[in-house]
N, C-alpha and C positions, 0 to 999 in steps of 0.2 A: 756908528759902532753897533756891531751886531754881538747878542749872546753865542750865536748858533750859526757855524758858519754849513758847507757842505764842499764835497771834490766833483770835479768834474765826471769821477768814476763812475761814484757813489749816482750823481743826476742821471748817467746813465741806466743804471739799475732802476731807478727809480720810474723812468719811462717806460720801460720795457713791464714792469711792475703794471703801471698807472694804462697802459693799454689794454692789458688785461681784466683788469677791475676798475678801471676807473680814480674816482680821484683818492689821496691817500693822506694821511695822518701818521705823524712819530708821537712813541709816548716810550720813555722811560723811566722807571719804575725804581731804580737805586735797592732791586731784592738781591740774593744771592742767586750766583750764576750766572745764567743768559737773564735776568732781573735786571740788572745792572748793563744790560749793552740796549740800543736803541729798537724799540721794537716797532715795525712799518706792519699797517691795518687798512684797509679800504674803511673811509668813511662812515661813522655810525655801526663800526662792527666794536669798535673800542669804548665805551662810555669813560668821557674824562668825572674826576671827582672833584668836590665842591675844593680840592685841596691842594688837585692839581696845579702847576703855573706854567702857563705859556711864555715861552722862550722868544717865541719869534718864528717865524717859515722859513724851510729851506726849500727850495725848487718848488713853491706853489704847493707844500704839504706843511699845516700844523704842527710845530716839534712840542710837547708838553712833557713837564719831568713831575713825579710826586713833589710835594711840598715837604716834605722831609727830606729828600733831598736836597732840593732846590737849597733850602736852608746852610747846610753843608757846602754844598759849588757854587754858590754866589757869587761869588769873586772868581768864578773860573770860566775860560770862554770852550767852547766844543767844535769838534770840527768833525761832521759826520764822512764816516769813509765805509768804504769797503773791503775785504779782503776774503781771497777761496780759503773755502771750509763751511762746515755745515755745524751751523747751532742748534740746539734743540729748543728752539723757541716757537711759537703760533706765530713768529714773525714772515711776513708773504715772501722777503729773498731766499729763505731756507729749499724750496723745489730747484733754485738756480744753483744751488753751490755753492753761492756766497755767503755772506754773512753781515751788517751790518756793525760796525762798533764807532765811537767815540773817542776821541783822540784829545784829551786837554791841557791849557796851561793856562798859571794863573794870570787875571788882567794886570797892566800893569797900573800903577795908580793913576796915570793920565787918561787910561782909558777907561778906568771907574769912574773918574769925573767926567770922563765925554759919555756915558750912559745916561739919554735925555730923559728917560723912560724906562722905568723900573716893569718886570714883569707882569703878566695882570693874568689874574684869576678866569 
């Protein structure tokens, strides 16, 4: 059971991304706005915070959400996607015209219990 799932779209972005710069990292952040939608960084451009919590990896990139958030969506699972449009975020899909977001529902309680492994810092 994974927190943090991804679309096949989305993994394509992602390459096309990742050939560019190399390897990549998700980090959202639960602010207002484009805060709240997943934001993609080339490696060590993002400093995570001692507060952050790691979700888990989609496509060979780090996903980490604020701990206040995290707090809030715990019982929620994520399914990163893509869709055209242009966010106003420092996030790296914004030159291509898409846009990264988040798509969730809540676990259901079988799969709270199949959660072997709680987040980690």
């Amino acid at each position: 059971m994974n927190r943090v799932d991804i679309t096949d779209e989305a993994k394509a972005v992602i390459d096309q991304i990742r050939g560019d710069v190399g390897p990549l990292m998700f980090h959202q952040s639960g602010g207002c706005c484009d805060g709240s939608s997943p934001m993609c960084f080339a490696v060590g451009d993002f400093l995570i915070g001692q507060h952050d919590v790691k979700l888990g990896a989609i496509h060979d990139c780090g996903f980490y959400m604020s701990g206040d958030q995290f707090e809030l969506w715990k019982n929620t699972h994520l399914t990163v996607d893509v869709v055209p449009g242009r966010g106003a975020s420092f996030s790296l899909e914004i030159p291509l015209g898409v846009r990264f977001v988040v798509k969730s529902r809540v676990f259901t309680d079988e799969e709270l219990s199949a959660l072997t492994q709680l987040c980690t810092h």
